[in-house]
N, C-alpha and C positions, 0 to 999 in steps of 0.2 A: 184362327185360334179359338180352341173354346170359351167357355164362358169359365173364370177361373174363380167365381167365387167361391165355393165348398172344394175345391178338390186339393187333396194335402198330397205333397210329393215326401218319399221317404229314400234318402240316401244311410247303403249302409252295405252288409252281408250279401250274400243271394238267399239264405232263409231266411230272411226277414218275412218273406212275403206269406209265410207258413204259417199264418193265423189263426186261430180258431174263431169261428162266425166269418171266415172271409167268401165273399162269393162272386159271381159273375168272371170268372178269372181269365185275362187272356194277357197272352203275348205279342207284344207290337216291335216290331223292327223298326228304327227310328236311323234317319240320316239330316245331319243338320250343315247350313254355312261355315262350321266351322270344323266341321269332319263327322266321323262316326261317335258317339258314346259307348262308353265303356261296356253296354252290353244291349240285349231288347229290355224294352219298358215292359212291367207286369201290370196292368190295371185290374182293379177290384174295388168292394162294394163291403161295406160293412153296413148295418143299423142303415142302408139307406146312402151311407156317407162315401165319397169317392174318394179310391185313393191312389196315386201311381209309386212301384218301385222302382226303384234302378242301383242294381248291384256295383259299388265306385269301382272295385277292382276287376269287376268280370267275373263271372262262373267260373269257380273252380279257383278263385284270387289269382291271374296270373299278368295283372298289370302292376308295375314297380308305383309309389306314388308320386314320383315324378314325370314318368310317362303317361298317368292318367288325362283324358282328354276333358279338363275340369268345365271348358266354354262347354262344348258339345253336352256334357250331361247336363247341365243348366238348361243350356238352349232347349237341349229336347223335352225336358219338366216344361219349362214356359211354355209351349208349342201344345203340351198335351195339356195346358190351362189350370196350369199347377199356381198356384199362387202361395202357399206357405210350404215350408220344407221344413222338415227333421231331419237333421243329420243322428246317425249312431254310429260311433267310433269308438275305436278300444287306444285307448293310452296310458302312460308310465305316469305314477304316483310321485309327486317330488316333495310330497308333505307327509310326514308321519299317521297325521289323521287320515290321510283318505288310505282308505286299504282296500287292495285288490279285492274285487270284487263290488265297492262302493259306485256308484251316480256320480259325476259331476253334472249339473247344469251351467257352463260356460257362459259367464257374462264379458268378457275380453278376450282379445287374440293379439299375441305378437306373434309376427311373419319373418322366420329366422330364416328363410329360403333362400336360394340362391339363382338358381337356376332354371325358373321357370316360366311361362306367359301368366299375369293373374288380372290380365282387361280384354274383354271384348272392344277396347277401343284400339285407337292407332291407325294408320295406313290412310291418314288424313283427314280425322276428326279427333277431337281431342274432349275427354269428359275428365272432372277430378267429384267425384263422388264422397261422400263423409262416412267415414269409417269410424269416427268417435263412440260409436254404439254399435257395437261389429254386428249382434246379434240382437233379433226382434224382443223387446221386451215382454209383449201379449203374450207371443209365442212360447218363449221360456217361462214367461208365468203359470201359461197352462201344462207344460211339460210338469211341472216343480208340484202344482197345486195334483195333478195324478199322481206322483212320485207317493206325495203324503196319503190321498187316498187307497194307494195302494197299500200301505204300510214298506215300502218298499226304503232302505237305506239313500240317502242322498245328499249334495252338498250342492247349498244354492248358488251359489257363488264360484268361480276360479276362473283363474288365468289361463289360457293355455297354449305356449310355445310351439309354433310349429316348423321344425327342423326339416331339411332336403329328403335326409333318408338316402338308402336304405337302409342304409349301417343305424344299429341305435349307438346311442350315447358312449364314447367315452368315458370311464369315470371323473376326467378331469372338465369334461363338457356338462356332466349330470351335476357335478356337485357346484359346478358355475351356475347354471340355472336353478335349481336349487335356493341357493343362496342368494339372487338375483330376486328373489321373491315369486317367483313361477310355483303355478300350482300344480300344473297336466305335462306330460309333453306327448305329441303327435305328431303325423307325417304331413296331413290331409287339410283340414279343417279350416285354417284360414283361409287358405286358395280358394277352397269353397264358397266362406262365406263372404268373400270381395264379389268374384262373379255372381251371386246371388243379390248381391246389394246392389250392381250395375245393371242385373236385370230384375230390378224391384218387386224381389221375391220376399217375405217375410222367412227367418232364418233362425234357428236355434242347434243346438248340439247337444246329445243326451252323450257325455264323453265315461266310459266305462273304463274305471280303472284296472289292470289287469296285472301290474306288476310294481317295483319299487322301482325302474330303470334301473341303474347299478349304482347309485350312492347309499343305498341303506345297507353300513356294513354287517348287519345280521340276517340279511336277508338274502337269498339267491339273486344272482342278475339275471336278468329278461333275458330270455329266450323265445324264439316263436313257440315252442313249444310250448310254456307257460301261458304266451298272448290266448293261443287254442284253445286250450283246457279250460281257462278263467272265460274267455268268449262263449263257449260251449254253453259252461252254467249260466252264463248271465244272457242268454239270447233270447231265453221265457219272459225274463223281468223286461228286456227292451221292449218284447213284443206285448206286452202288457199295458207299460207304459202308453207305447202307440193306441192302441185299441181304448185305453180311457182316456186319451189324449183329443183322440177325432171326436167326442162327444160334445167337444167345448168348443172344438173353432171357430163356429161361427156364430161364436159369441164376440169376435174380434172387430171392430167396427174400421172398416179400411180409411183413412182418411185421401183420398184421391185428390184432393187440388191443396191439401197443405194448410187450409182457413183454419182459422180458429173457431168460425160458428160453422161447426156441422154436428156437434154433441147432439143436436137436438134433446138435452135432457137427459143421454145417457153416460154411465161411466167415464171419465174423461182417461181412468187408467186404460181402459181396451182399445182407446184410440190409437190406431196406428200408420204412421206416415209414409212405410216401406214402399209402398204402390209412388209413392211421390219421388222416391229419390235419384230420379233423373232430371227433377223438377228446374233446379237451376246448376247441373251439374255440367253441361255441354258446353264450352265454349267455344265452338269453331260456328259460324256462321252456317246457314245449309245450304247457300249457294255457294261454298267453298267447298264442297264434301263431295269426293266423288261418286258420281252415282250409284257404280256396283256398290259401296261401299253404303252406300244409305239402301241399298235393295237389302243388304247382308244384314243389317241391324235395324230392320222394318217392323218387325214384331215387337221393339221397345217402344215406340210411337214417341221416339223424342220428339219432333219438330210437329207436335201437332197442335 
Protein backbone atom coordinates (compact mmCIF):
# COMPACT_ATOMS: atom_id res chain seq x y z
CA UNK A 1 0.00 0.00 0.00
CA UNK A 2 1.19 3.38 -0.43
CA UNK A 3 2.02 5.84 1.66
CA UNK A 4 -1.64 7.45 2.50
CA UNK A 5 -0.92 10.55 3.94
CA UNK A 6 -1.87 13.51 1.38
CA UNK A 7 -3.69 11.41 -1.05
CA UNK A 8 -7.71 12.24 -0.80
CA UNK A 9 -10.17 9.72 -2.49
CA UNK A 10 -13.28 11.37 -4.06
CA UNK A 11 -16.42 9.17 -4.33
CA UNK A 12 -19.16 10.42 -6.64
CA UNK A 13 -20.22 11.13 -10.66
CA UNK A 14 -17.82 9.95 -13.36
CA UNK A 15 -17.26 13.88 -14.06
CA UNK A 16 -16.16 14.62 -11.07
CA UNK A 17 -12.72 14.03 -12.11
CA UNK A 18 -13.10 16.97 -14.96
CA UNK A 19 -11.21 19.55 -13.09
CA UNK A 20 -9.63 22.36 -14.05
CA UNK A 21 -5.82 22.49 -12.87
CA UNK A 22 -6.07 18.56 -12.75
CA UNK A 23 -3.11 16.84 -14.21
CA UNK A 24 -0.87 13.69 -14.41
CA UNK A 25 -4.29 11.68 -15.19
CA UNK A 26 -4.46 8.16 -15.48
CA UNK A 27 -6.71 5.06 -15.42
CA UNK A 28 -6.10 2.03 -13.06
CA UNK A 29 -8.03 -1.08 -13.27
CA UNK A 30 -8.45 -2.19 -9.75
CA UNK A 31 -9.54 -5.85 -8.48
CA UNK A 32 -9.84 -6.28 -4.69
CA UNK A 33 -10.70 -9.45 -1.86
CA UNK A 34 -13.83 -8.54 -1.92
CA UNK A 35 -14.60 -8.39 -5.88
CA UNK A 36 -14.46 -5.76 -8.57
CA UNK A 37 -15.46 -1.86 -7.72
CA UNK A 38 -17.74 -0.07 -9.31
CA UNK A 39 -15.55 1.14 -12.01
CA UNK A 40 -11.38 1.92 -12.74
CA UNK A 41 -9.70 4.33 -10.31
CA UNK A 42 -8.81 7.86 -12.06
CA UNK A 43 -5.56 9.34 -10.32
CA UNK A 44 -4.41 12.91 -10.59
CA UNK A 45 -2.46 15.67 -9.21
CA UNK A 46 -3.65 19.14 -8.52
CA UNK A 47 -1.24 22.16 -6.77
CA UNK A 48 1.15 19.11 -6.15
CA UNK A 49 -1.82 17.35 -4.11
CA UNK A 50 -2.86 13.69 -4.90
CA UNK A 51 -6.06 12.57 -5.55
CA UNK A 52 -8.05 9.25 -6.50
CA UNK A 53 -11.63 9.09 -8.11
CA UNK A 54 -13.98 6.28 -8.43
CA UNK A 55 -17.37 6.81 -10.04
CA UNK A 56 -19.99 4.74 -7.18
CA UNK A 57 -22.35 3.90 -9.79
CA UNK A 58 -20.07 3.13 -12.84
CA UNK A 59 -19.70 5.06 -16.16
CA UNK A 60 -22.53 5.87 -17.60
CA UNK A 61 -24.63 5.23 -13.82
CA UNK A 62 -25.70 1.76 -14.54
CA UNK A 63 -25.24 0.21 -11.12
CA UNK A 64 -28.63 0.10 -8.93
CA UNK A 65 -27.52 1.35 -5.20
CA UNK A 66 -27.99 -1.66 -3.82
CA UNK A 67 -26.09 -3.61 -6.00
CA UNK A 68 -23.05 -1.29 -5.59
CA UNK A 69 -19.98 -3.31 -4.48
CA UNK A 70 -19.55 -0.48 -1.46
CA UNK A 71 -16.42 -3.21 0.41
CA UNK A 72 -14.64 -3.20 -3.07
CA UNK A 73 -14.62 0.69 -3.73
CA UNK A 74 -13.25 1.25 -0.22
CA UNK A 75 -10.93 -1.55 -0.32
CA UNK A 76 -9.69 -0.23 -3.66
CA UNK A 77 -9.32 3.69 -2.21
CA UNK A 78 -7.36 2.15 0.95
CA UNK A 79 -5.14 0.03 -1.46
CA UNK A 80 -4.43 3.17 -3.66
CA UNK A 81 -3.32 4.98 -0.11
CA UNK A 82 -6.40 7.00 0.08
CA UNK A 83 -6.72 7.89 3.55
CA UNK A 84 -9.68 10.79 3.56
CA UNK A 85 -12.62 10.57 1.39
CA UNK A 86 -15.23 12.86 0.06
CA UNK A 87 -18.26 11.64 -0.77
CA UNK A 88 -20.56 13.79 -3.43
CA UNK A 89 -24.05 12.65 -3.53
CA UNK A 90 -27.25 14.20 -4.84
CA UNK A 91 -30.31 13.82 -2.44
CA UNK A 92 -34.17 14.81 -1.51
CA UNK A 93 -34.65 17.87 0.61
CA UNK A 94 -37.04 16.98 3.62
CA UNK A 95 -36.76 20.50 5.07
CA UNK A 96 -38.15 23.57 3.56
CA UNK A 97 -34.92 25.42 3.91
CA UNK A 98 -32.68 23.46 2.03
CA UNK A 99 -33.59 23.96 -1.67
CA UNK A 100 -32.53 22.17 -4.45
CA UNK A 101 -29.79 23.18 -5.47
CA UNK A 102 -28.35 23.94 -1.77
CA UNK A 103 -24.88 22.05 0.10
CA UNK A 104 -25.65 19.78 2.83
CA UNK A 105 -22.50 18.91 4.85
CA UNK A 106 -23.74 15.71 6.73
CA UNK A 107 -22.88 15.45 10.31
CA UNK A 108 -25.17 12.05 11.03
CA UNK A 109 -26.55 9.20 9.10
CA UNK A 110 -29.45 6.73 9.90
CA UNK A 111 -29.28 3.35 7.78
CA UNK A 112 -32.85 2.80 6.83
CA UNK A 113 -31.45 -0.24 4.53
CA UNK A 114 -32.50 -3.44 4.35
CA UNK A 115 -30.95 -5.48 2.23
CA UNK A 116 -27.48 -5.03 2.05
CA UNK A 117 -23.64 -6.23 3.35
CA UNK A 118 -22.38 -3.00 5.34
CA UNK A 119 -18.92 -5.01 7.16
CA UNK A 120 -15.99 -6.06 5.85
CA UNK A 121 -16.24 -8.23 8.82
CA UNK A 122 -17.78 -11.77 9.39
CA UNK A 123 -16.79 -15.26 8.16
CA UNK A 124 -15.01 -15.64 11.47
CA UNK A 125 -13.90 -12.46 13.01
CA UNK A 126 -15.99 -10.26 14.44
CA UNK A 127 -15.33 -6.17 14.89
CA UNK A 128 -18.20 -3.72 16.40
CA UNK A 129 -16.65 -0.21 15.38
CA UNK A 130 -18.34 3.24 16.71
CA UNK A 131 -20.47 4.94 14.50
CA UNK A 132 -21.51 7.75 17.09
CA UNK A 133 -19.75 10.23 14.82
CA UNK A 134 -20.56 8.60 11.30
CA UNK A 135 -18.52 11.31 9.63
CA UNK A 136 -14.72 12.82 10.04
CA UNK A 137 -15.16 16.07 11.74
CA UNK A 138 -11.51 17.69 10.29
CA UNK A 139 -12.80 16.61 7.25
CA UNK A 140 -16.33 18.08 7.11
CA UNK A 141 -14.72 21.13 8.61
CA UNK A 142 -12.71 21.54 5.90
CA UNK A 143 -15.47 20.76 3.28
CA UNK A 144 -17.88 23.70 5.14
CA UNK A 145 -14.71 26.15 5.77
CA UNK A 146 -14.29 26.00 1.42
CA UNK A 147 -18.08 26.04 1.13
CA UNK A 148 -17.93 29.74 2.81
CA UNK A 149 -14.69 30.51 0.95
CA UNK A 150 -16.17 29.84 -1.90
CA UNK A 151 -19.34 31.97 -1.28
CA UNK A 152 -21.02 29.01 -2.23
CA UNK A 153 -24.79 28.17 -0.60
CA UNK A 154 -24.52 25.55 2.36
CA UNK A 155 -25.90 23.94 5.33
CA UNK A 156 -23.53 22.73 8.19
CA UNK A 157 -25.35 20.44 9.56
CA UNK A 158 -28.20 17.45 8.71
CA UNK A 159 -29.18 14.22 9.04
CA UNK A 160 -29.27 12.09 6.31
CA UNK A 161 -31.69 8.85 5.82
CA UNK A 162 -30.39 6.37 3.91
CA UNK A 163 -33.27 4.23 2.30
CA UNK A 164 -32.73 0.60 0.02
CA UNK A 165 -33.87 2.29 -3.20
CA UNK A 166 -34.49 2.16 -6.02
CA UNK A 167 -37.86 3.33 -5.93
CA UNK A 168 -37.86 7.09 -4.17
CA UNK A 169 -40.23 7.76 -1.56
CA UNK A 170 -43.62 7.25 -1.14
CA UNK A 171 -45.54 10.27 -0.09
CA UNK A 172 -46.55 8.50 2.91
CA UNK A 173 -42.72 7.34 3.49
CA UNK A 174 -41.34 11.26 2.80
CA UNK A 175 -43.78 12.80 4.96
CA UNK A 176 -42.77 10.07 7.83
CA UNK A 177 -39.31 10.98 7.50
CA UNK A 178 -39.83 14.29 7.32
CA UNK A 179 -41.53 14.60 10.36
CA UNK A 180 -39.20 12.09 11.94
CA UNK A 181 -36.88 15.09 12.09
CA UNK A 182 -34.65 13.82 8.86
CA UNK A 183 -32.98 16.47 6.99
CA UNK A 184 -31.61 14.64 3.44
CA UNK A 185 -32.78 11.52 2.06
CA UNK A 186 -30.27 9.15 0.01
CA UNK A 187 -29.66 5.70 -1.39
CA UNK A 188 -25.83 5.50 -0.80
CA UNK A 189 -24.08 7.21 1.86
CA UNK A 190 -24.40 5.49 4.97
CA UNK A 191 -23.27 2.12 3.55
CA UNK A 192 -20.40 4.12 2.64
CA UNK A 193 -19.44 5.74 5.42
CA UNK A 194 -19.57 2.33 7.96
CA UNK A 195 -17.17 0.55 5.44
CA UNK A 196 -15.07 3.68 5.41
CA UNK A 197 -15.02 3.73 9.21
CA UNK A 198 -14.10 -0.06 9.36
CA UNK A 199 -11.32 0.80 7.04
CA UNK A 200 -10.08 3.79 8.98
CA UNK A 201 -10.56 6.11 6.27
CA UNK A 202 -11.43 9.79 7.29
CA UNK A 203 -15.07 10.40 5.75
CA UNK A 204 -17.34 13.20 5.05
CA UNK A 205 -20.36 13.83 2.40
CA UNK A 206 -20.83 17.02 0.38
CA UNK A 207 -24.85 15.79 0.09
CA UNK A 208 -26.59 18.16 -2.94
CA UNK A 209 -29.91 18.65 -2.68
CA UNK A 210 -31.63 18.21 -5.91
CA UNK A 211 -35.38 18.00 -5.16
CA UNK A 212 -38.23 18.20 -2.52
CA UNK A 213 -38.73 14.22 -2.54
CA UNK A 214 -42.56 14.23 -2.78
CA UNK A 215 -43.85 15.85 0.60
CA UNK A 216 -43.53 19.46 -0.56
CA UNK A 217 -47.18 19.74 -1.74
CA UNK A 218 -46.16 22.97 -4.02
CA UNK A 219 -43.57 21.48 -5.34
CA UNK A 220 -43.12 18.80 -8.19
CA UNK A 221 -42.01 15.22 -7.04
CA UNK A 222 -38.53 13.90 -7.88
CA UNK A 223 -38.04 12.52 -10.71
CA UNK A 224 -34.69 11.46 -12.25
CA UNK A 225 -35.02 13.82 -14.53
CA UNK A 226 -35.13 16.66 -11.95
CA UNK A 227 -32.08 14.54 -9.90
CA UNK A 228 -29.99 15.30 -13.74
CA UNK A 229 -30.72 18.65 -14.40
CA UNK A 230 -30.20 20.08 -10.58
CA UNK A 231 -26.90 17.56 -10.69
CA UNK A 232 -25.75 19.02 -14.03
CA UNK A 233 -25.78 22.79 -12.48
CA UNK A 234 -24.29 21.77 -9.26
CA UNK A 235 -21.32 19.59 -10.62
CA UNK A 236 -18.99 23.16 -11.02
CA UNK A 237 -19.84 24.00 -7.39
CA UNK A 238 -18.81 20.18 -6.17
CA UNK A 239 -15.84 20.33 -8.33
CA UNK A 240 -14.85 23.52 -6.71
CA UNK A 241 -15.48 22.72 -3.44
CA UNK A 242 -13.04 19.56 -4.02
CA UNK A 243 -10.22 21.64 -5.68
CA UNK A 244 -10.34 24.21 -2.33
CA UNK A 245 -10.84 21.45 -0.38
CA UNK A 246 -7.40 19.46 -1.16
CA UNK A 247 -5.63 22.69 -0.16
CA UNK A 248 -6.38 22.10 3.58
CA UNK A 249 -5.96 18.40 4.23
CA UNK A 250 -3.02 18.15 5.45
CA UNK A 251 -3.66 20.29 7.75
CA UNK A 252 -5.56 17.42 9.45
CA UNK A 253 -3.20 15.95 12.06
CA UNK A 254 -4.07 11.94 12.02
CA UNK A 255 -3.95 10.74 15.62
CA UNK A 256 -2.79 7.06 14.99
CA UNK A 257 -2.38 5.26 18.46
CA UNK A 258 -5.56 7.17 19.96
CA UNK A 259 -3.17 9.25 23.05
CA UNK A 260 -4.04 12.05 24.27
CA UNK A 261 -0.26 13.54 24.14
CA UNK A 262 0.48 13.74 20.48
CA UNK A 263 -0.91 17.64 19.89
CA UNK A 264 2.42 18.42 20.34
CA UNK A 265 1.19 22.22 20.63
CA UNK A 266 -1.02 21.99 17.77
CA UNK A 267 -4.80 22.47 17.25
CA UNK A 268 -6.51 19.81 19.27
CA UNK A 269 -9.75 20.71 16.78
CA UNK A 270 -7.58 18.94 13.67
CA UNK A 271 -7.03 16.09 15.77
CA UNK A 272 -8.24 13.14 14.29
CA UNK A 273 -8.71 9.52 15.37
CA UNK A 274 -10.33 7.92 12.17
CA UNK A 275 -6.82 6.07 11.49
CA UNK A 276 -7.47 4.55 14.96
CA UNK A 277 -10.87 3.08 14.67
CA UNK A 278 -10.14 -0.37 14.60
CA UNK A 279 -8.14 0.33 17.66
CA UNK A 280 -10.27 -1.68 20.10
CA UNK A 281 -12.96 -2.60 17.73
CA UNK A 282 -11.95 -6.50 16.97
CA UNK A 283 -13.07 -8.96 19.20
CA UNK A 284 -12.16 -12.34 18.12
CA UNK A 285 -8.80 -13.39 19.19
CA UNK A 286 -6.17 -13.91 16.01
CA UNK A 287 -5.61 -17.32 16.73
CA UNK A 288 -9.21 -17.77 16.24
CA UNK A 289 -9.61 -16.11 12.73
CA UNK A 290 -9.15 -18.10 9.90
CA UNK A 291 -6.21 -17.47 7.97
CA UNK A 292 -7.69 -16.69 4.43
CA UNK A 293 -9.74 -14.58 6.33
CA UNK A 294 -6.89 -12.52 8.03
CA UNK A 295 -4.89 -12.58 4.42
CA UNK A 296 -8.41 -10.77 3.09
CA UNK A 297 -8.41 -7.94 5.61
CA UNK A 298 -4.44 -7.64 5.74
CA UNK A 299 -4.24 -4.16 4.64
CA UNK A 300 -6.34 -2.87 7.87
CA UNK A 301 -3.30 -4.21 10.03
CA UNK A 302 -5.71 -4.98 12.89
CA UNK A 303 -3.57 -7.49 14.88
CA UNK A 304 -0.48 -5.41 14.70
Amino acid sequence: MKDSKNILGIIGGSGLYNIDGLKNIKEVSADTPFGKPSDNLIFGEIDGKQLVFIPRHGRGHRILPSEINYAANIYALKAAGVSKVISVSAVGSLKKEIIPGDMVIVDQFFDFTKNRKNTFFGDGIVAHVSMAEPVCSCLRNIVINSCKSLGIKYHSKGTYICIEGPQFSSKAESLFFKNSGFDVIGMTNATEAKFAREASLCYTTIAMATDYDCWHEEEENVTADIIIKILNENAEKAKSIIKEAIKYIDDININIDNSNNINNGKNLLNICACASSLEHAVVTAKKDVPENILNKLAIFEIYK
